[in-house]
Structure formats: structure tokens, C-alpha cells
N, C-alpha and C positions, 0 to 999 in steps of 0.2 A: 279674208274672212276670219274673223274673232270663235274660236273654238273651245267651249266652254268645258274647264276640265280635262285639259290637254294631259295626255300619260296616266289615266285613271278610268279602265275599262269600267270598272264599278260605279265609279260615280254616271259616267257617263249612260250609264246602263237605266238607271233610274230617271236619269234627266228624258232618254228614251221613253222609257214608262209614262213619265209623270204627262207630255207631251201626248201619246197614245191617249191616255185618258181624259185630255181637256179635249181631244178631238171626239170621242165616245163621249162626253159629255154634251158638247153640241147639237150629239144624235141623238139625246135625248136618255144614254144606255152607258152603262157601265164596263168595267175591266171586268165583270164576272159574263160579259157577254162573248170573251173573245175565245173563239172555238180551235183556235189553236194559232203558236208564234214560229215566226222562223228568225233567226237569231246570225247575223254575219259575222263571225269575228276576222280580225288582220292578223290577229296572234292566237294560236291552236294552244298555246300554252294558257290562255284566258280561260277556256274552257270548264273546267273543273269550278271554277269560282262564280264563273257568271251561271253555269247548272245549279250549282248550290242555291245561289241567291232567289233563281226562275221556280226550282221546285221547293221551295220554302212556302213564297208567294201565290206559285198556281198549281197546286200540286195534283191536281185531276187535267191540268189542263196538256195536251202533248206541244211541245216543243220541241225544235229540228236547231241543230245546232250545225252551222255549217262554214268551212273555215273558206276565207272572199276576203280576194284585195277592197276593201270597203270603199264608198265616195272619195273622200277627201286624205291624204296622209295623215293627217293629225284626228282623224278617226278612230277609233278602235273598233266599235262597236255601232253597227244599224239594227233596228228591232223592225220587223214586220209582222201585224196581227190581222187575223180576219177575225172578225166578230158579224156575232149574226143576234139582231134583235127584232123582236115580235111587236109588229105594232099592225094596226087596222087599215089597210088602204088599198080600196077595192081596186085599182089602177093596176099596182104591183101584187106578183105570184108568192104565191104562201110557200115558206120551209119549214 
């Protein structure tokens, strides 16, 4: 498997994001919908850099930053968000 941005937590950080967002897009909703991130990294020394970048970007929003053998070795970085959007359907429960 082809790993885009191999030895570039940053980059690959955003290729994360950008990804999050075409999937929140689909839903209909956006990156201002996601009620909070949990963040993998493979290196603890990442840390510091990829905070910077997350609270730049969401900065009301809480994020967990938690150090994990990620997926694949040529990984650095998995981004996990839950996002909660308000839409009309009497089917499903209101939050």
C-alpha cells in the first residue's frame, strides 16, 4: 500500500482532515460540526506540533491526543472525530 506523505506527521495530518471533511461533506455538514477529535500519534515527540496545528484550527474544539502504535508503520498520524449535525428526521432521536 502507497502511503501518501511518508515521514511527514504534518502533512499527513491535514491529508487526515481534508479526508474528515469530504466525509462531513457527504453528510451534508461541516468541520465546525465535529464535537471533538482523538488524535493517534506513533511518535510522542509529534505531539507539540500537531497541538499547535489542531488548536490553531479548532480552537474551541477539545481534542485528546493520545500516543498508539497507529495502523500501518508508515503511518504516523490517525485522526478520529465525532461530529454531531442537526438535521429534521422524525425516524431518529434528537441531540
Amino acid at each position: 500500500m502507497h502511503v501518501v506523505h511518508e515521514g511527514h506527521v504534518l502533512a499527513q495530518l491535514n491529508r487526515a482532515l481534508a479526508k474528515i471533511e469530504a466525509l462531513l461533506r457527504d453528510a451534508m455538514t461541516t468541520l465546525d460540526s465535529v464535537a471533538h477529535f482523538i488524535v493517534y500519534l506513533r511518535d510522542p515527540d509529534d505531539a507539540h506540533r500537531v497541538q499547535q496545528i489542531l488548536d490553531h484550527r479548532f480552537p474551541t474544539t477539545p481534542i485528546l491526543l493520545s500516543w498508539a502504535p497507529v495502523g500501518r508503520p508508515t503511518w504516523l498520524i490517525e485522526v478520529e472525530a465525532v461530529a454531531i449535525h442537526e438535521y429534521d428526521d422524525d425516524r431518529l432521536p434528537n441531540y
